[in-house]
N, C-alpha and C positions, 0 to 999 in steps of 0.2 A: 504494500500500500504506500503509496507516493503522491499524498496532494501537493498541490504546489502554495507557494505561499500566496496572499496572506493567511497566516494561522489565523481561524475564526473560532471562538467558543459561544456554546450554545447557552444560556444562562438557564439554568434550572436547579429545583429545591434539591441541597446537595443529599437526603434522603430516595430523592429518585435518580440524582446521578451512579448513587453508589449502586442501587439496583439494577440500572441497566449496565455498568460494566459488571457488576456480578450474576448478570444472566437470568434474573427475577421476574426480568419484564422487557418486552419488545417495544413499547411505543408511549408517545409522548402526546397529552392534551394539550392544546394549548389555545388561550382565547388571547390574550396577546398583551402587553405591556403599555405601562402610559405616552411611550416616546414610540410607538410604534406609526402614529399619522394618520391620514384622513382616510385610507386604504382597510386600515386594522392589518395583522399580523397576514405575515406574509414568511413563506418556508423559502429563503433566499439562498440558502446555500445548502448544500448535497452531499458535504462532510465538514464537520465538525469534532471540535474537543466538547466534552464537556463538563464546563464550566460551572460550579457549585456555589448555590444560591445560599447564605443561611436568615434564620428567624429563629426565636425561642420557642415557637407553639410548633415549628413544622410537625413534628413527630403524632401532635394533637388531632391533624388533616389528616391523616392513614387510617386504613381502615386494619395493617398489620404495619407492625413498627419491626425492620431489620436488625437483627442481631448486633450487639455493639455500639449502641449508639448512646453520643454524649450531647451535652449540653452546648449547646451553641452562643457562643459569644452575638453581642452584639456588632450586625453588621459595620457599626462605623469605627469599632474596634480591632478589625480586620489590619493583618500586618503584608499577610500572604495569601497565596492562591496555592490550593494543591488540588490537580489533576489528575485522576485514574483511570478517564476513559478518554473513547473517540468514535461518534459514530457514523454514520453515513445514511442518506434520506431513501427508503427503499419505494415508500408510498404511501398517499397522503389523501383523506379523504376530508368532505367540510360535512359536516353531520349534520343536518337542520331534527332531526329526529328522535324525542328523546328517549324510545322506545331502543332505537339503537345502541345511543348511550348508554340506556342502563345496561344493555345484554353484554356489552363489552367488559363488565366490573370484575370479572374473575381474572381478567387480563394485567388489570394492573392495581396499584396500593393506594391510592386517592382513596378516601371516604366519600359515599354518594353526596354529601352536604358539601363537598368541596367539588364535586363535578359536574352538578347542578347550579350553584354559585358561580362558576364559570361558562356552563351552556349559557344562563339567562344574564350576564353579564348586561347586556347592553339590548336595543331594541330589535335585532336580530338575535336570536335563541340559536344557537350554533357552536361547534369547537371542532377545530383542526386536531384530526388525528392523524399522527403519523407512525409508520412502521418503520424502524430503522435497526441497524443492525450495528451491535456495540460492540466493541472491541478495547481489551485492558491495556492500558501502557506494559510495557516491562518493569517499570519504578514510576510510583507517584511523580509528577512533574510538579514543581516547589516553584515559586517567583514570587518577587515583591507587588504588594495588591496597590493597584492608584486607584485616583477619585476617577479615573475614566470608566473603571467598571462598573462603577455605582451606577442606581437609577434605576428607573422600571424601562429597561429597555432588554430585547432579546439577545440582540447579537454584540459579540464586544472582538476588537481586535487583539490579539493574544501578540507575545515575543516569537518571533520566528525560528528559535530553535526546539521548540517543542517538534516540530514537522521530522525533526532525526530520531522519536522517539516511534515514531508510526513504521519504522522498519520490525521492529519488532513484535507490535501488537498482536493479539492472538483473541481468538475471536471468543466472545463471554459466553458462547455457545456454541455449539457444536452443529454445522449444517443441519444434518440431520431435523434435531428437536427447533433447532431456529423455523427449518421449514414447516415444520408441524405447527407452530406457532403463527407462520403467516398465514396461512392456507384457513387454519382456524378464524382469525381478524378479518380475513376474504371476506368465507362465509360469510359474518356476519354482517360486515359493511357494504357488499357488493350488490 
């Protein structure tokens, strides 16, 4: 795997980052960020790092809480960034249906109050879902965190030596079961 640069990080709750590099979960909700524009959330790039969001209540939004997990400092407390995954945009559907939404809930660790909260978000009832296919660094990638990453925005531009770390990466799944996984999300979005 060889993107080219710019390294882009995806920004999400670092509880579902860590799931999808440890192979928990195949796909990402998303209804979109304050600095996202007059468009709303838009899936702009087809591989990514990902980039780990924190808050004090995340672990509160799940409907299972991950093994391991600690308390999360406050965001503006942040010194550094540490990366473990990377993953790439397999496929992407805009869901107006919340029939669908719900059927999707064994797929991934949002509580339905937190997936709901984000379908009716705004005056379109909707969320981009996407399938993607994660993949673990070989060592957490570590950098000093700026005020550029802050904000309710999606996408953030990362240091460009993280991109020599994706020679390595190994995929948080196993073809196989990954496929089993999409095929299942097909189903039911299709």
């Amino acid at each position: 795997m060889t993107p080219t640069p710019p390294a882009i990080g995806f920004k999400e709750w670092s509880l579902v980052c860590d799931s999808l590099a440890q192979g928990t979960q195949s796909i990402i909700l998303r209804k979109g960020g304050i600095h996202e524009g007059r468009g709303g959330f838009e899936w702009r790039h087809r591989e990514f790092f990902l980039f780990p969001t924190w808050f004090h209540t995340q672990a509160e939004k799940l409907r299972e809480v991950p093994e391991g997990v600690t308390v999360f400092p406050p965001e503006e407390e942040r010194t550094s960034v540490e990366i473990q995954g990377f993953a790439t945009l397999e496929q992407v559907w805009k869901v107006t249906d919340w029939e669908k939404v719900a059927a999707i809930a064994p797929l991934h660790l949002w509580s339905e109050e937190v997936v709901k909260e984000r379908f009716i978000y705004d005056e379109e009832s909707c969320l981009h879902i996407a399938l993607v296919r994660a993949y673990r660094l070989p060592q957490v990638w570590s950098f000093p965190y700026t005020r550029s990453y802050g904000g309710c925005r999606s996408w953030v531009t990362l240091p460009e030596e993280g991109l020599a770390l994706l020679c390595e990466a190994v995929p948080a799944l196993s073809d196989a079961v990954w496929q089993a996984t999409a095929d299942r999300l097909r189903a039911l979005l299709d």
